[in-house]
VOPAGU-2260 file (C-alpha; in pm, 1 decimal, decimal comma):
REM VOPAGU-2260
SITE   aa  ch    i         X         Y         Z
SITE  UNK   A    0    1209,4    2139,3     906,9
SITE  UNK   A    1     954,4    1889,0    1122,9
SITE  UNK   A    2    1243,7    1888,7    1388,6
SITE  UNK   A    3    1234,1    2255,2    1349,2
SITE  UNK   A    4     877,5    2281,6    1454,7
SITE  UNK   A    5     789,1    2408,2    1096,7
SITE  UNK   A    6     411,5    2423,1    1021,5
SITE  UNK   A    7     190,7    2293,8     696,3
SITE  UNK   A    8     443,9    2041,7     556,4
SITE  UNK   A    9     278,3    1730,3     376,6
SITE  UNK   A   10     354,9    1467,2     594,8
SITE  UNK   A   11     322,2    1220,4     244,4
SITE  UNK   A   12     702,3    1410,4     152,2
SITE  UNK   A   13     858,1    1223,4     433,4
SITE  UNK   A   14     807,8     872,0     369,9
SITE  UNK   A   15    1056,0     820,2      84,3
SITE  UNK   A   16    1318,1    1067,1     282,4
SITE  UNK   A   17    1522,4     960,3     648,7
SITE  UNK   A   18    1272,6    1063,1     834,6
SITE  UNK   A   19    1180,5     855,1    1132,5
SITE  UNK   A   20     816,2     725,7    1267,1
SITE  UNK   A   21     905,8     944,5    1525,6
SITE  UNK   A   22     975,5    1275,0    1294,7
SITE  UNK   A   23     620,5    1149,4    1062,6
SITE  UNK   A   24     424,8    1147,3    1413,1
SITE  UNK   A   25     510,8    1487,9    1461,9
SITE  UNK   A   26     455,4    1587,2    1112,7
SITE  UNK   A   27     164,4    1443,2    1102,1
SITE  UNK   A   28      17,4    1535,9    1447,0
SITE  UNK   A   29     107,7    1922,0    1334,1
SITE  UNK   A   30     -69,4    1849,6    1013,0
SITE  UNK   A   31    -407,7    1719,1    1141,0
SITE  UNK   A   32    -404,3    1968,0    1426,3
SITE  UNK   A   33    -529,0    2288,5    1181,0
SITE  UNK   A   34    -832,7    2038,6    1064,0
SITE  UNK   A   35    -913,3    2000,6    1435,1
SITE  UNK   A   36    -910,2    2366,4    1550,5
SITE  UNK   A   37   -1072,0    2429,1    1216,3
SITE  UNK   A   38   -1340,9    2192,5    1223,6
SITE  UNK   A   39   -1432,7    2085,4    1553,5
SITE  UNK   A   40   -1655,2    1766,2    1628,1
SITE  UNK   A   41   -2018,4    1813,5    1472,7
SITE  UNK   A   42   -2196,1    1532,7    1600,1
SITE  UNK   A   43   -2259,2    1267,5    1893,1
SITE  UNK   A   44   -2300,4     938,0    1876,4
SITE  UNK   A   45   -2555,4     713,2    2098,7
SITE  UNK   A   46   -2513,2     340,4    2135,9
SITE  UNK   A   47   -2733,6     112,6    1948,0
SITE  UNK   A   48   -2964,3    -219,7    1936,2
SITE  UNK   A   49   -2726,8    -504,2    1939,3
SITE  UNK   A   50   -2835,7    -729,8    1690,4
SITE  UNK   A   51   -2825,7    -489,1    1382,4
SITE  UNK   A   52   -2601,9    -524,7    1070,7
SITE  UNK   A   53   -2286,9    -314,9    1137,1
SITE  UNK   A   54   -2279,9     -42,5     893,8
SITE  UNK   A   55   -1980,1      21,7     725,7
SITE  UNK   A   56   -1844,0     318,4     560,1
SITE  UNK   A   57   -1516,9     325,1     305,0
SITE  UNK   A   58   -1421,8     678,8     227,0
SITE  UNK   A   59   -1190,4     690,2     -73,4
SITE  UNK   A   60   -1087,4     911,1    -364,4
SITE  UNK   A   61    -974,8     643,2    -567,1
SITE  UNK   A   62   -1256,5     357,8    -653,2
SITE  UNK   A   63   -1101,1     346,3    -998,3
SITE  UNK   A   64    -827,9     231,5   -1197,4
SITE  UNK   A   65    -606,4     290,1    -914,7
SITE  UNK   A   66    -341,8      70,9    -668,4
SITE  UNK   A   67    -621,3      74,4    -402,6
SITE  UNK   A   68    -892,9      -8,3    -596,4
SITE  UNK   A   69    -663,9    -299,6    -732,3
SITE  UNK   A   70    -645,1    -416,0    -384,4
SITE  UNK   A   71    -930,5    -385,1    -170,5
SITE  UNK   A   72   -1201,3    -513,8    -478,0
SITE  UNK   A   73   -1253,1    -866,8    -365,8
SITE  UNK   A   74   -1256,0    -782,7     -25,4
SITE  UNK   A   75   -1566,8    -542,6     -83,3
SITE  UNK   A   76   -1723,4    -802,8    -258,1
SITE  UNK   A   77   -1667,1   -1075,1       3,6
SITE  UNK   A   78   -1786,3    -911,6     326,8
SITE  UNK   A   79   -2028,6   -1117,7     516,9
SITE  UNK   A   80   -2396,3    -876,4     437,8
SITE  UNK   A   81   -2562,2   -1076,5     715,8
SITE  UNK   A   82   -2347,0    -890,3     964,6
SITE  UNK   A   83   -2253,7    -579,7     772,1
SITE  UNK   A   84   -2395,4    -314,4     528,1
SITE  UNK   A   85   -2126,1    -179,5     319,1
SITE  UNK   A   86   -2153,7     203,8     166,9
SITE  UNK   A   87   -1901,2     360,3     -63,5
SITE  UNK   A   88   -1817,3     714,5     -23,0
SITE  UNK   A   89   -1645,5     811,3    -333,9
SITE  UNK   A   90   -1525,1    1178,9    -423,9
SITE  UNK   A   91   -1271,6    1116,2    -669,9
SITE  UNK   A   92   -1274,6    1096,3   -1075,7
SITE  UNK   A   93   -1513,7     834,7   -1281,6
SITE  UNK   A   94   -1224,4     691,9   -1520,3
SITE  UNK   A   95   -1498,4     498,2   -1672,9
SITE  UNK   A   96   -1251,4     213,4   -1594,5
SITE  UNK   A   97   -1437,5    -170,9   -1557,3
SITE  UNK   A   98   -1270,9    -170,1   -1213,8
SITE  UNK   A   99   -1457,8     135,7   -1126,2
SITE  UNK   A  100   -1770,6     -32,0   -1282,4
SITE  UNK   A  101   -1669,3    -375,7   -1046,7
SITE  UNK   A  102   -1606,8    -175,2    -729,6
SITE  UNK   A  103   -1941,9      54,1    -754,6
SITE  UNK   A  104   -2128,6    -329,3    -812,4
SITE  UNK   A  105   -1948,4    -461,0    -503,3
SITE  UNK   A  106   -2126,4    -197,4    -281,5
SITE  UNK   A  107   -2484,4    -234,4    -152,4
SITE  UNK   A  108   -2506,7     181,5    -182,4
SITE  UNK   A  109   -2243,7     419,7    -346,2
SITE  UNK   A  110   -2225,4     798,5    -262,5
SITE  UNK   A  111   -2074,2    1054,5    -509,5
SITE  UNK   A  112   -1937,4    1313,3    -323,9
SITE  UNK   A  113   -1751,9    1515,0    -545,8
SITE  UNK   A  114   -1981,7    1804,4    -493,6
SITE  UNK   A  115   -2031,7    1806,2    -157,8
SITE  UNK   A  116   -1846,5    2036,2      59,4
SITE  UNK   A  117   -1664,2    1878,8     391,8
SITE  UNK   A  118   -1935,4    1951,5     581,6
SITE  UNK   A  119   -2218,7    1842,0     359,2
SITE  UNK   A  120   -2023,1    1501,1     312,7
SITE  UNK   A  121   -1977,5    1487,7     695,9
SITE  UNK   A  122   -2341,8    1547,1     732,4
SITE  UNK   A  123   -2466,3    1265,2     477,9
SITE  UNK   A  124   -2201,9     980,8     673,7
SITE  UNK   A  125   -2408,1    1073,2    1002,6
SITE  UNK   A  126   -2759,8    1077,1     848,2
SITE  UNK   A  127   -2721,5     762,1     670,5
SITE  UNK   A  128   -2654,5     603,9    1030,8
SITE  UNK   A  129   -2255,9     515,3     937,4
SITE  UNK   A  130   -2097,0     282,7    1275,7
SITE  UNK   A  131   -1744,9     256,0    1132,4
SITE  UNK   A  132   -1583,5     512,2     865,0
SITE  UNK   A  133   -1278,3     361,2     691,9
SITE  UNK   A  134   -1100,6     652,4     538,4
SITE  UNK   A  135    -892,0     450,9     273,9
SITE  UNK   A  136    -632,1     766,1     144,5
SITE  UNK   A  137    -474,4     956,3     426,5
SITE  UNK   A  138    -274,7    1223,1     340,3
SITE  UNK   A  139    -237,1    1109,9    -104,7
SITE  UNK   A  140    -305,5    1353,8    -319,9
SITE  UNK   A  141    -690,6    1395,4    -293,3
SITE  UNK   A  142    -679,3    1395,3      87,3
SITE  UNK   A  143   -1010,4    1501,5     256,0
SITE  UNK   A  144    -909,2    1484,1     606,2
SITE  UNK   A  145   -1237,0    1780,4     684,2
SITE  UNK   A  146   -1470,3    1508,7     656,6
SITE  UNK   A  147   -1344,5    1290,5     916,3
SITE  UNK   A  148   -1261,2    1587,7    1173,5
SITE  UNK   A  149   -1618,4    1657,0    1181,0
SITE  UNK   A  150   -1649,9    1324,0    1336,2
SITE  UNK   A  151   -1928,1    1163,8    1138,1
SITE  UNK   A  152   -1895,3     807,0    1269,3
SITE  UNK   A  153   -1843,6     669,6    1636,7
SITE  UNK   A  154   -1550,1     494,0    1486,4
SITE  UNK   A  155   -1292,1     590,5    1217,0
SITE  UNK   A  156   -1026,2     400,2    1075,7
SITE  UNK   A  157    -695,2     481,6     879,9
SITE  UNK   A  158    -681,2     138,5     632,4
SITE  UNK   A  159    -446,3      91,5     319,6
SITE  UNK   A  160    -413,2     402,9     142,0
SITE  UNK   A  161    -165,0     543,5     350,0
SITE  UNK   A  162     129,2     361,3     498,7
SITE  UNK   A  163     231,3     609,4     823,3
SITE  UNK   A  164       8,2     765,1    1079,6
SITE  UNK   A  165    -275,8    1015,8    1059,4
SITE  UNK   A  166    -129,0    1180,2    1396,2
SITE  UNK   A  167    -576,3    1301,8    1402,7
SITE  UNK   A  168    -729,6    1267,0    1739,6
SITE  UNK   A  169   -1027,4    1176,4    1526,3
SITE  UNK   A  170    -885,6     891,3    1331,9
SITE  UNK   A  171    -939,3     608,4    1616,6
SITE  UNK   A  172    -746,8     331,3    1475,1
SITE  UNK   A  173    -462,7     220,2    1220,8
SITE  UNK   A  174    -506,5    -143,7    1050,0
SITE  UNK   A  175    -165,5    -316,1    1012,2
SITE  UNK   A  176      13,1    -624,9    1102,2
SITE  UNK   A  177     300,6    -709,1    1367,9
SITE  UNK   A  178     578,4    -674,0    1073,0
SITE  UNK   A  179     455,4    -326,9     951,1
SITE  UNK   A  180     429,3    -229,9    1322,0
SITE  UNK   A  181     644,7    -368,9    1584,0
SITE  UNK   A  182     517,7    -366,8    1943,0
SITE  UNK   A  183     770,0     -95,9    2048,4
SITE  UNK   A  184     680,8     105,4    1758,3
SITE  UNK   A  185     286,3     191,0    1843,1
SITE  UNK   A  186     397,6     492,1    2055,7
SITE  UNK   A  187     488,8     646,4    1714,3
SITE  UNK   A  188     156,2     662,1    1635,8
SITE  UNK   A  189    -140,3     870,0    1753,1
SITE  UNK   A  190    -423,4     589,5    1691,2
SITE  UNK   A  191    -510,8     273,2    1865,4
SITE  UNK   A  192    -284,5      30,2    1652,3
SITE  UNK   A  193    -520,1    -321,7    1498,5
SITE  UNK   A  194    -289,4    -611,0    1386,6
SITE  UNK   A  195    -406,1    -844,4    1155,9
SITE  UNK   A  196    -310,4   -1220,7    1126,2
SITE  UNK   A  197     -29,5   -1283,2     839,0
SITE  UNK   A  198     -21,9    -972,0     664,2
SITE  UNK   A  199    -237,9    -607,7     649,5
SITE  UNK   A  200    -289,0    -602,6     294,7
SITE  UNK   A  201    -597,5    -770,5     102,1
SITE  UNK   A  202    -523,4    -854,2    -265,0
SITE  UNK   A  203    -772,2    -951,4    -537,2
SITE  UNK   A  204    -680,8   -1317,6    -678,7
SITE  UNK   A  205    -904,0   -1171,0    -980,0
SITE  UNK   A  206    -676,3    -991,5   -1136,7
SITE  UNK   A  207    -570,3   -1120,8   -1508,7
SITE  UNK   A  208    -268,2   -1177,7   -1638,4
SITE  UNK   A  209    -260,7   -1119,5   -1977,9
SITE  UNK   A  210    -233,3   -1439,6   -2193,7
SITE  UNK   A  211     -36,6   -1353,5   -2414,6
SITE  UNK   A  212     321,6   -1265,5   -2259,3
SITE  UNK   A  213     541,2   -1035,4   -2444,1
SITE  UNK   A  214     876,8   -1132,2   -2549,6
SITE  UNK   A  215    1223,1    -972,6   -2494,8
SITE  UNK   A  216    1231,4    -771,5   -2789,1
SITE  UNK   A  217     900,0    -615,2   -2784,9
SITE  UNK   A  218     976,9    -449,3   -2428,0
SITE  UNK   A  219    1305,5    -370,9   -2575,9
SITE  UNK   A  220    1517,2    -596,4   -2336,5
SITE  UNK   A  221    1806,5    -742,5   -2443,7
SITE  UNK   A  222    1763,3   -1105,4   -2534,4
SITE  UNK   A  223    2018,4   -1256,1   -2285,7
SITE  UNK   A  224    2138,2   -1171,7   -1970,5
SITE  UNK   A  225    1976,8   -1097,7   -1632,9
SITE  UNK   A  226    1706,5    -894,6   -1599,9
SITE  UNK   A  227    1718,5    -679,2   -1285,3
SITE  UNK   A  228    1371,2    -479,5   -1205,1
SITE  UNK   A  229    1218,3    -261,5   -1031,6
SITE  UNK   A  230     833,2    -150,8   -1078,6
SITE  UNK   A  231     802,0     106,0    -772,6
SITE  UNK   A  232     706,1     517,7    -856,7
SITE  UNK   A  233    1044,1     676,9    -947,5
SITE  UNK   A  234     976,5     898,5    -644,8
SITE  UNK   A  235    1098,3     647,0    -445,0
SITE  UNK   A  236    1451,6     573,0    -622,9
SITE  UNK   A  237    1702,3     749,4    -373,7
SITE  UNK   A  238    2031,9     810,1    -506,5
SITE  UNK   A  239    2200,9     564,9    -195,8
SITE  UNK   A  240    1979,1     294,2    -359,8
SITE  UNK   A  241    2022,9     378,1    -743,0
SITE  UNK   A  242    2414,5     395,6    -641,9
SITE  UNK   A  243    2358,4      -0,4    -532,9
SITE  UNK   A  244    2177,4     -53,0    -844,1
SITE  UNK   A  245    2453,1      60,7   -1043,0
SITE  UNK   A  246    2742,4    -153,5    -871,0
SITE  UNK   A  247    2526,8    -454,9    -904,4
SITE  UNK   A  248    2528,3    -363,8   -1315,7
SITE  UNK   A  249    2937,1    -363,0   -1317,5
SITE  UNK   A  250    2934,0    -699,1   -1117,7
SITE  UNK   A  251    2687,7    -922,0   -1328,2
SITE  UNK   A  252    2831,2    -902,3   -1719,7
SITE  UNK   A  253    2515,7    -823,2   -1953,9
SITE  UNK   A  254    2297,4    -725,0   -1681,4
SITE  UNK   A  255    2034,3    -440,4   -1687,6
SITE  UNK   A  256    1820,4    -234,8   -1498,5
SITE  UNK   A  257    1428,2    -216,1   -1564,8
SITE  UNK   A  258    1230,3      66,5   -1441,3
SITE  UNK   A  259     861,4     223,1   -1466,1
SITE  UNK   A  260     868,9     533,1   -1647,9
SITE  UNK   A  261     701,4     793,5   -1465,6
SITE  UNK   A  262     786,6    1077,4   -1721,9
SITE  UNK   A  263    1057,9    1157,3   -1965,7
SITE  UNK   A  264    1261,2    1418,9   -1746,2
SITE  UNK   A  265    1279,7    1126,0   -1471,5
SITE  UNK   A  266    1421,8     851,9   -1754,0
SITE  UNK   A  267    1676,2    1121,7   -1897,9
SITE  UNK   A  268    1782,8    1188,1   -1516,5
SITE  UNK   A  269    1895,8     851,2   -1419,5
SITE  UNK   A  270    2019,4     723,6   -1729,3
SITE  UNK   A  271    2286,7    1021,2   -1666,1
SITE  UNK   A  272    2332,2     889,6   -1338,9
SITE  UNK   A  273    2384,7     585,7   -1462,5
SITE  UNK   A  274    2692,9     723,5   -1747,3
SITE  UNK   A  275    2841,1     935,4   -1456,8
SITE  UNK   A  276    2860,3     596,3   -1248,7
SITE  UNK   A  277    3074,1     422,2   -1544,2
SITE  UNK   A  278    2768,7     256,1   -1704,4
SITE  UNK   A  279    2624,9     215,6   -2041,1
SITE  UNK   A  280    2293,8     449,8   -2013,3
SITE  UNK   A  281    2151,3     182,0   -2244,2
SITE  UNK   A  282    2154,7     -66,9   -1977,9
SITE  UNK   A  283    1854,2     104,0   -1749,9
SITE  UNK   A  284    1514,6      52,5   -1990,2
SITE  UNK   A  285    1219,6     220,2   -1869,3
SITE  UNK   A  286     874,1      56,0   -1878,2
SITE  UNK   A  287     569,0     288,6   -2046,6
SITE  UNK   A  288     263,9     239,3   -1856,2
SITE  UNK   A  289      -3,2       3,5   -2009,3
SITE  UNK   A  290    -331,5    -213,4   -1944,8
SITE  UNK   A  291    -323,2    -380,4   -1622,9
SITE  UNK   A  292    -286,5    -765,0   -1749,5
SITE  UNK   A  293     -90,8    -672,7   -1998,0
SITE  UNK   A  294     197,5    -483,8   -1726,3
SITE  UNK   A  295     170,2    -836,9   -1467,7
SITE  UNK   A  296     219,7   -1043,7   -1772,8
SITE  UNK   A  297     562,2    -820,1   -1843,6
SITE  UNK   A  298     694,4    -932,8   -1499,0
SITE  UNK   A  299     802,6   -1268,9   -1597,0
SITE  UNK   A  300    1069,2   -1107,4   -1838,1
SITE  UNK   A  301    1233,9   -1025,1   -1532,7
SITE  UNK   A  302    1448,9   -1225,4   -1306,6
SITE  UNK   A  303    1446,3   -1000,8    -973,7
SITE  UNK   A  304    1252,1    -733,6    -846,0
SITE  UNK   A  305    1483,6    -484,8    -658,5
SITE  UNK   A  306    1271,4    -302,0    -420,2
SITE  UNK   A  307    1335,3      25,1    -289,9
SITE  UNK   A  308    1417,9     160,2      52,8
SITE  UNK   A  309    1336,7     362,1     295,6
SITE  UNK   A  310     949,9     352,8      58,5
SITE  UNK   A  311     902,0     -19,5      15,0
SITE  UNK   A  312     694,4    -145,6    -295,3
SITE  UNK   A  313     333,0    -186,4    -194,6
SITE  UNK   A  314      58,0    -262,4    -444,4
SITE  UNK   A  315     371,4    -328,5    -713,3
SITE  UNK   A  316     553,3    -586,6    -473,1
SITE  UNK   A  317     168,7    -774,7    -465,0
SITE  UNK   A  318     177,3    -707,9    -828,1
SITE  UNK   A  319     540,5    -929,7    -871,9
SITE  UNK   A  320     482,5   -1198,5    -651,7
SITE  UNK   A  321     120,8   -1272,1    -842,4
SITE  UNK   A  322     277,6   -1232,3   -1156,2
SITE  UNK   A  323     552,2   -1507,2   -1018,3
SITE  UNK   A  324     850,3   -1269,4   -1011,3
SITE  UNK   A  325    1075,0   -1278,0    -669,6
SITE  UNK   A  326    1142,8    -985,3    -469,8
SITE  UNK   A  327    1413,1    -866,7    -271,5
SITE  UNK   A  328    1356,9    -620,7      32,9
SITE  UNK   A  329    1527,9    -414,2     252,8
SITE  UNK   A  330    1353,4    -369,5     598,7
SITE  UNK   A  331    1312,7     -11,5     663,8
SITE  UNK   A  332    1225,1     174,6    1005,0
SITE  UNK   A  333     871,8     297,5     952,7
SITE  UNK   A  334     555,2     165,2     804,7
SITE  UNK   A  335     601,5     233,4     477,7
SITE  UNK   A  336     965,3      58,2     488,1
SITE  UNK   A  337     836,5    -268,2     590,1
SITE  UNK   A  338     540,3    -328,1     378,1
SITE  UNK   A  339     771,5    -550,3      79,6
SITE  UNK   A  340     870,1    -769,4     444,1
SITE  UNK   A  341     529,3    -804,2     529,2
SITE  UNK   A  342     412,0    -916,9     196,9
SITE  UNK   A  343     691,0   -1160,8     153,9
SITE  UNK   A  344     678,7   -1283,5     501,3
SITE  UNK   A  345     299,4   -1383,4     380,1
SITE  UNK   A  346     392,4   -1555,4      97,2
SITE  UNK   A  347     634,8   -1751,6     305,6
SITE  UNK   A  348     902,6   -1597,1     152,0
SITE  UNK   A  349    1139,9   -1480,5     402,3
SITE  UNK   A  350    1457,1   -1584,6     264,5
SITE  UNK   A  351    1415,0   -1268,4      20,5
SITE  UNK   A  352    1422,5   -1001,8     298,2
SITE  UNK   A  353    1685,0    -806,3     432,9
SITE  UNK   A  354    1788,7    -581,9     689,4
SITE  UNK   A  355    2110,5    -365,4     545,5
SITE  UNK   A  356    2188,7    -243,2     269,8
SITE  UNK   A  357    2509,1    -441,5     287,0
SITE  UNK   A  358    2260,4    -732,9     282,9
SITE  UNK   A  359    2018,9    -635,9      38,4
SITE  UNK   A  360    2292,4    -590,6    -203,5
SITE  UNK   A  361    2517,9    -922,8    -121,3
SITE  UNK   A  362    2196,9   -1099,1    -210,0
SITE  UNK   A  363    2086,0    -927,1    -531,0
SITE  UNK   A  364    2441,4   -1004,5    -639,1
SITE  UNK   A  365    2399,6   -1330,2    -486,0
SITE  UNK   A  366    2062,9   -1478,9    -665,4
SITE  UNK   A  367    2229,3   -1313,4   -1049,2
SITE  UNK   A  368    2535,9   -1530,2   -1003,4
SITE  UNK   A  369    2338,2   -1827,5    -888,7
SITE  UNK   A  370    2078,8   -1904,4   -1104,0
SITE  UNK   A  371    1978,5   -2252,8    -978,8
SITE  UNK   A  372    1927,7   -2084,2    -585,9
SITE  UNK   A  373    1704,8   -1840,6    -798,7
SITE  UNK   A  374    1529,6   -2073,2   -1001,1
SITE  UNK   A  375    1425,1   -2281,6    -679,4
SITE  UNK   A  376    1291,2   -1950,8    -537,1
SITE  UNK   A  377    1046,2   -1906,4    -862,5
SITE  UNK   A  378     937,5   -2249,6    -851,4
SITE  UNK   A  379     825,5   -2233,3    -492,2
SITE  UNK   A  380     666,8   -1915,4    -575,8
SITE  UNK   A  381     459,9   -2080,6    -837,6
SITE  UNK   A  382     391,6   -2419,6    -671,3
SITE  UNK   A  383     226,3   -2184,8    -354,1
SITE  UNK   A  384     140,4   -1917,7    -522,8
SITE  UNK   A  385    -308,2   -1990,6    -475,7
SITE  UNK   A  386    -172,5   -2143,8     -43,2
SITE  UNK   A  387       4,8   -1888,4      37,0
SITE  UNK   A  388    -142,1   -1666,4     338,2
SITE  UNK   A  389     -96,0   -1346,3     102,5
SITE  UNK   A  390    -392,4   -1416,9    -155,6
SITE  UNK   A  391    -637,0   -1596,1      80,7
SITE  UNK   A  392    -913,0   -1335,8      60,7
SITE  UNK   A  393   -1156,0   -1579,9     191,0
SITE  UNK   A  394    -972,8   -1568,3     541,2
SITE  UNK   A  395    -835,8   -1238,4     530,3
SITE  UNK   A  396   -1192,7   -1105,6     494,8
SITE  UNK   A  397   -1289,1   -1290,1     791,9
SITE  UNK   A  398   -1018,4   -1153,6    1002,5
SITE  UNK   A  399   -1040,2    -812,0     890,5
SITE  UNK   A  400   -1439,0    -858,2     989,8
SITE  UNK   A  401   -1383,9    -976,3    1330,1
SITE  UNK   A  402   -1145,7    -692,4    1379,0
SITE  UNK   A  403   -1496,0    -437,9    1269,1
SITE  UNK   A  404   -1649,0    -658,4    1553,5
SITE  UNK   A  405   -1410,7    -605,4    1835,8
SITE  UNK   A  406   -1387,5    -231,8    1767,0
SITE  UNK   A  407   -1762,9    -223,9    1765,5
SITE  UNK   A  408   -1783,7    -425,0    2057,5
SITE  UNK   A  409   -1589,0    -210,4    2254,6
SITE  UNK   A  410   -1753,5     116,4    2120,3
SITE  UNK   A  411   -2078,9     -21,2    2228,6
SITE  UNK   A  412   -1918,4    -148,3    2612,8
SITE  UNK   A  413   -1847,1     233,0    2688,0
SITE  UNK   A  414   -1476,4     161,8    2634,1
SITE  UNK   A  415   -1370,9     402,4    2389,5
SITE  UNK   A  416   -1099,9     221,3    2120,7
SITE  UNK   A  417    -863,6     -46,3    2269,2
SITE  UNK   A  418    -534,3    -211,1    2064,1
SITE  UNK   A  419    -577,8    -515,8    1999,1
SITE  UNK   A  420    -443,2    -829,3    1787,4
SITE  UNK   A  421    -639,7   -1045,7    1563,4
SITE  UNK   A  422    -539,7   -1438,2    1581,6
């Protein structure tokens, strides 16, 4: 249909389908283009004083119990308040959560705009004087993409929330890293492309692992065998991937499959699959949702984490490697196939990503038959686990700082938005 030149399709449906960064720009781009003929550019923007704070602006439906709020926490409490002011600009649901309660108290002002209209929102950024607006969802669920189009801030940023481009002529700049986006990739998308050093993603080394870990039994796992696993929303499960899955099951004796369960018709779905592919339904377990510290203490039940491809696991592959559980990749072509090779590549893990499927599923086969080559994986994952490149907030921070300074620096030079990479 996007090849078609067919109008108003979510460009969030193609990221766990074959569509290229090529096909998502053009999704995107026809996406975005209604909010700018809609809602044209409201305000302008003079240079300032050097010498004041930056002001800083993340825009985000979900400051909650949420993947991103998971995330980003530490970093929000972190930035440097000498240099920058930092203002939340919330408009989705109070869960009531403690993270909500942590990520309002990491702020030095919070907005609720939940009943504000586009404009109104729009309106507020600009009064309160915002430099650089960070929208942190894209085009998830909530999306607000009206505020932004109204161009608020001088500078606006598409960070975290949404792995694939905005294709907005009013969305400046994309955060990544040189994995997520290779050099001869930035023509795919329409905003100046910021790499990061090591890896795109801030993670909070806050985050509690339950002390108490659960045993076999009470997540209904068989007591022996090897534990295959995969944590990612059953959205992204394609059937080419499941079908590996389910090969890997006939090849290693007593093995299963553990998945999230996302719902009940989901579960009841693939456990078919699985009988119609000669296997024992019993062998794929679903995992019900539950507390946060409670779900990273499950991990270490498992032996592997079997991520999923062409949608890579984002805030779940963080989620395993914290929680000391290996994963295995396969590289995919587009930003949201190469986040699980970013991650790993920052936790100096690259022996555990792949580029085939022939690859990915030699090596999942590989590491069940082998379990001393596995066991010397885990044990470098927990020796490194605090050094590794992937949970240094401290310096990520930094970086992601100086990267608000060069764009701001340019802005204020009469240069418009430049790509650049931060070393």
């Amino acid at each position: 249909m996007v090849r078609q030149n067919r109008d108003g399709i979510f460009p969030f449906i193609l990221l766990a389908t074959a569509a290229t960064a090529e096909d998502q720009l053009t999704c995107a781009s026809s996406f975005s283009r209604r909010k700018e003929q809609s809602q044209q550019a409201l305000f302008k923007h003079p240079l300032k004083k050097s010498g004041d704070r930056i002001k800083i602006g993340y825009l985000s439906p979900d400051f909650r119990n949420h993947a991103l709020g998971h995330l980003i926490v530490e970093l929000f409490e972190r930035h440097d308040r000498t240099r920058f002011s930092i203002t939340g600009y919330s408009y989705g649901p109070d869960d009531g959560s403690l993270l909500r309660k942590r990520l309002f108290k990491a702020f030095d002002n919070v907005v609720d705009m939940r009943s504000l209209s586009d404009t109104d929102a729009a309106q507020r950024i600009y009064d309160d004087g915002v430099d650089i607006l960070i929208d942190l969802a894209g085009y998830t669920s909530d999306v607000r993409m009206g505020i932004l189009a109204y161009r608020p801030a001088p500078i606006q940023i598409s960070f975290l929330g949404y792995p694939g481009t905005t294709g907005a002529s009013f969305i400046d700049y994309i955060i990544a890293d040189r994995f997520i986006i290779p050099k001869d990739q930035e023509k795919f998308y329409s905003e100046k492309v910021v790499c990061l050093l090591d890896c795109y993603q801030p993670n909070d080394t806050h985050r509690q692992i339950a002390e108490r870990m659960p045993t076999r039994k009470d997540c209904d796992l068989p007591e022996q065998g090897f534990v295959y696993c995969c944590f990612n929303a059953n959205y992204k499960i394609t059937p080419q991937v499941f079908d590996i899955w389910m090969r890997l099951l006939q090849k290693v004796p007593s093995s299963v499959l553990w998945l999230f369960e996302s719902n009940n018709s989901v579960k009841e779905n693939l456990r078919q699959k699985a009988q119609r592919c000669g296997i024992n339904p019993d062998r794929v377990i679903f995992a019900p949702k539950m507390a946060p510290s409670e779900h990273l203490a499950r991990h270490q039940l498992a032996d592997l984490f079997l991520d999923t491809v062409p949608i890579n696991a984002h805030t779940t592959a963080s989620d395993a490697i914290w929680s000391g559980l290996p994963v295995l990749t396969c590289v995919g072509s587009t930003f949201a196939g190469r986040v699980a090779g970013s991650l790993l590549k920052a936790a100096d893990l690259p022996e555990l990503i792949t580029y085939s499927l022939e690859e990915y599923e030699a090596l999942a086969l590989q590491l069940a038959q082998n379990p001393e080559q596995l066991s010397a994986i885990r044990q470098k994952l927990e020796q490194t686990r605090l050094l590794m490149p992937l949970f240094d907030i401290e310096k990520y921070t930094r970086n992601i700082e100086k990267a608000y300074n060069n764009m701001w620096n340019i802005w204020q030079s009469g240069s418009g938005h430049k790509e650049f990479t931060i070393s």
